[in-house]
Every structure is written in structure tokens, then in C-alpha cells.
matplotlib code that plots the C-alpha trace (Angstrom):
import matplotlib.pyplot as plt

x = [48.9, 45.6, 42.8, 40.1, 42.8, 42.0, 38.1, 36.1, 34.1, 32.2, 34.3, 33.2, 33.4, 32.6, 29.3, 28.3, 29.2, 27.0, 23.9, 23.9, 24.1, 21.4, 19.5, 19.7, 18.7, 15.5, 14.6, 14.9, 12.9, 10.5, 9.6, 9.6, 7.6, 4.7, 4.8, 3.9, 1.2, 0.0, 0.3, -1.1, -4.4, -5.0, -4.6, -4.1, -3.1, -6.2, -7.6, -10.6, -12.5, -12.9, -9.1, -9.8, -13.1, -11.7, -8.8, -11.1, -12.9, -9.9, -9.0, -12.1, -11.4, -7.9, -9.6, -12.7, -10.1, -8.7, -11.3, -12.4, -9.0, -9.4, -12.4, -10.6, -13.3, -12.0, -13.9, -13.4, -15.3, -15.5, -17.1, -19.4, -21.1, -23.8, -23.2, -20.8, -20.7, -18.7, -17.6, -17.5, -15.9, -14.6, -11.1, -12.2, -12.8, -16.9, -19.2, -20.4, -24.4, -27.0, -25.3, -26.8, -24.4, -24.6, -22.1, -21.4, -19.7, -18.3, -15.9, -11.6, -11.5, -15.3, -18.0, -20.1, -22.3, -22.8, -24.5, -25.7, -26.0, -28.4, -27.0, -28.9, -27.4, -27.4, -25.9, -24.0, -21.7, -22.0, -23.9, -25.0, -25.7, -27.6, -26.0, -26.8, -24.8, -21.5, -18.1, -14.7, -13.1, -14.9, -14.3, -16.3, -16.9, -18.9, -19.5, -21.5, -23.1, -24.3, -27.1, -24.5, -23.7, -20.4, -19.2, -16.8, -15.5, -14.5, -12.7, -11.7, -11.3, -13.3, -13.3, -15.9, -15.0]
y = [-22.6, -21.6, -23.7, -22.5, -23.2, -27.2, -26.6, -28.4, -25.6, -25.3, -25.2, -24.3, -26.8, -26.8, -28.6, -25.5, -23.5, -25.8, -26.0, -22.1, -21.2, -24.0, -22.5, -19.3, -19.6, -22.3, -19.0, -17.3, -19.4, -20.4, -16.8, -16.4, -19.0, -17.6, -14.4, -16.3, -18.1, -14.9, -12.7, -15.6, -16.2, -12.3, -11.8, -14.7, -12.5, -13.1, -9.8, -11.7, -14.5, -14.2, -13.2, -14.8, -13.1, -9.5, -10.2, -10.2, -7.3, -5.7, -6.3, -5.2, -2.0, -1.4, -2.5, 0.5, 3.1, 2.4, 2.6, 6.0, 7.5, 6.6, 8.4, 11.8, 12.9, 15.2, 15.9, 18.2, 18.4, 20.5, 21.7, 24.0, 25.5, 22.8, 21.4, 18.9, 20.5, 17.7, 19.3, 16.8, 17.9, 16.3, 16.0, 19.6, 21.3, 21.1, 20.3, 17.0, 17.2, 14.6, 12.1, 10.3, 10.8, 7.9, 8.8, 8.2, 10.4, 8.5, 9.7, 8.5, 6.7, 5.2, 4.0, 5.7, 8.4, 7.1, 9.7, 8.8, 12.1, 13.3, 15.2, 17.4, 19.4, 23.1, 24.5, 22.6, 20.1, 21.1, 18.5, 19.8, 17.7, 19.5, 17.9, 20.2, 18.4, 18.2, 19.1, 18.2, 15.6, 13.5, 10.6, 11.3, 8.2, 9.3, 8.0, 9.0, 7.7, 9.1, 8.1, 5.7, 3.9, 5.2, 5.1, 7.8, 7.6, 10.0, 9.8, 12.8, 14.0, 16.7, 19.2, 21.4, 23.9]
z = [55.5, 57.6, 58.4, 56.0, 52.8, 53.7, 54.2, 51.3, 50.5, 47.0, 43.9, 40.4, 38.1, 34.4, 35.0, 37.1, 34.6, 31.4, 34.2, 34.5, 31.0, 29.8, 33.1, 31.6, 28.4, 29.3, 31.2, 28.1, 25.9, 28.6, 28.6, 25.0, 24.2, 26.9, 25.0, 21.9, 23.1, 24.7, 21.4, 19.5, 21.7, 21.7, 17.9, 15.6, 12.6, 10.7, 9.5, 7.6, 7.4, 3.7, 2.5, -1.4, -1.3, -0.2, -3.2, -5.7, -4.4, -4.1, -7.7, -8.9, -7.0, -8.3, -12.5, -11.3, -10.3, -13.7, -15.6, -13.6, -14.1, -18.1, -17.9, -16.8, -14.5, -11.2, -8.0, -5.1, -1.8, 1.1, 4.3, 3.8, 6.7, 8.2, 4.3, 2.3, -1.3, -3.8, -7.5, -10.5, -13.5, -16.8, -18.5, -19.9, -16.6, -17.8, -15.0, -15.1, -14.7, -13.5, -11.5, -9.0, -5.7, -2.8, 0.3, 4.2, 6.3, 9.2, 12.3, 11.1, 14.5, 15.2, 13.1, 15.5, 14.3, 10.9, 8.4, 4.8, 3.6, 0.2, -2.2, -5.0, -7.6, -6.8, -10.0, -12.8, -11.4, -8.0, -5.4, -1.7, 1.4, 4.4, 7.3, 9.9, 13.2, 12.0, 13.6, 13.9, 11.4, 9.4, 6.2, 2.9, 0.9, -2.4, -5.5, -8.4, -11.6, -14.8, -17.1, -19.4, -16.1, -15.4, -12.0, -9.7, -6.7, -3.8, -0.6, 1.6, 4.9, 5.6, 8.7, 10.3, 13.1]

ax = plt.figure().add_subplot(projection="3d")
ax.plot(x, y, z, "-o")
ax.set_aspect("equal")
plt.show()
């Protein structure tokens, strides 16, 4: 037997053992919790101020899509050079003539740049904008209406060298 086997030195107990695991995991939670807070304060996870409002908007959007797709009516656009040229035509493949045509062109990423371009019917069923800046990517949002007060709608991405 040496000298140092008799030495009170520290020991492990089970109470050192219960202190480091609650220790460990009020770290845990401690740090947790201040990632909540964090997330919470920077983003609350409301998207709108008017949720029941946007519903109902949204339902009314979903009953006019149906109602367009009852009506059979197709539409194509495209970049045309310093142009937007949209193409309405009927369940038949007949051009669909007179329609009054309200649209924005705005950037996918920004709502910077803002156009509201004018479109006038150049031949039967064809509608073209004169936009003369336009380049890169942009989002078409159309819609059209005839004399009887039925309504179409358009979204596409467009793209100009």
C-alpha cells in the first residue's frame, strides 16, 4: 500500500453523476428555448393580417378559375422583340376578338420596376404591348374581358434576351 492509495481525493458519486446530466440537458434547453424566442421575435409566422379576408379571396379565385376553365378559352404569350404579344382563343381554336386586356409585368424576385403594359389588338385574337426596356425574366399577370362580362386570366413567365 502507497501513500496516495489513503489520500481523500475526489470520488464520483451518483450525485455527480444526476448533477452532470441535469447540467447538461438545462444547457440544452437553455439554449433551445433562446433559439425560440429568437425565431419567434424575427418572424412570428403570420403571413397576413387579414388570413379570413385572403380565404375568401382565395375561394373566389379558385370558383373564377372554374368558371374560366368551363368556358374553354386558351391563351398563349410571349416575348416578342421590345413587345409582349398574348393569343386568346376559344374551345374551337377561333380567335377570341374585342377583349379589353389589363396586365403588369413585374421582376420574379422584386416588385421593383413595375410596368402596366397596354395592349391593342393587332389582328384577330392577337393583343400587343410596346414595352420598349425590357430584358431578362419577367412575370405576366393578364386578364381580359369580353363585351358579355366574361373574365380570363393569364400568368407566365416571360424572357427577353
Amino acid at each position: 500500500m502507497t501513500a496516495t492509495d489513503n489520500a481523500p481525493g475526489f470520488r464520483l458519486t451518483g450525485w455527480h453523476v444526476l448533477a452532470g446530466v441535469v447540467g447538461f440537458f438545462a444547457v440544452i434547453i437553455a439554449v433551445d428555448a433562446s433559439f425560440l424566442v429568437a425565431a419567434y421575435r424575427t418572424h412570428p409566422g403570420e403571413v397576413s393580417v387579414t388570413p379570413y379576408e385572403d380565404g375568401l379571396a382565395y375561394n373566389r379565385r379558385l370558383e373564377q378559375l372554374r368558371a374560366q376553365e368551363r368556358l374553354g378559352w386558351r391563351a398563349s404569350a410571349a416575348a416578342a422583340e421590345r413587345a409582349v404579344a398574348i393569343e386568346v382563343r376559344d374551345a374551337a381554336g377561333r380567335p377570341i376578338q374585342g377583349l379589353a386586356l389589363t396586365a403588369k409585368l413585374e421582376r420574379p424576385a422584386t416588385e421593383a420596376g413595375r410596368l402596366t403594359p397596354v395592349f391593342r389588338e393587332v389582328t384577330p385574337g392577337r393583343y400587343v404591348a410596346r414595352e420598349p426596356r425590357l430584358s431578362g425574366a419577367w412575370d405576366l399577370t393578364a386578364e381580359g374581358r369580353d363585351g358579355a362580362g366574361r373574365r380570363f386570366q393569364l400568368e407566365r413567365r416571360l424572357t427577353w434576351p
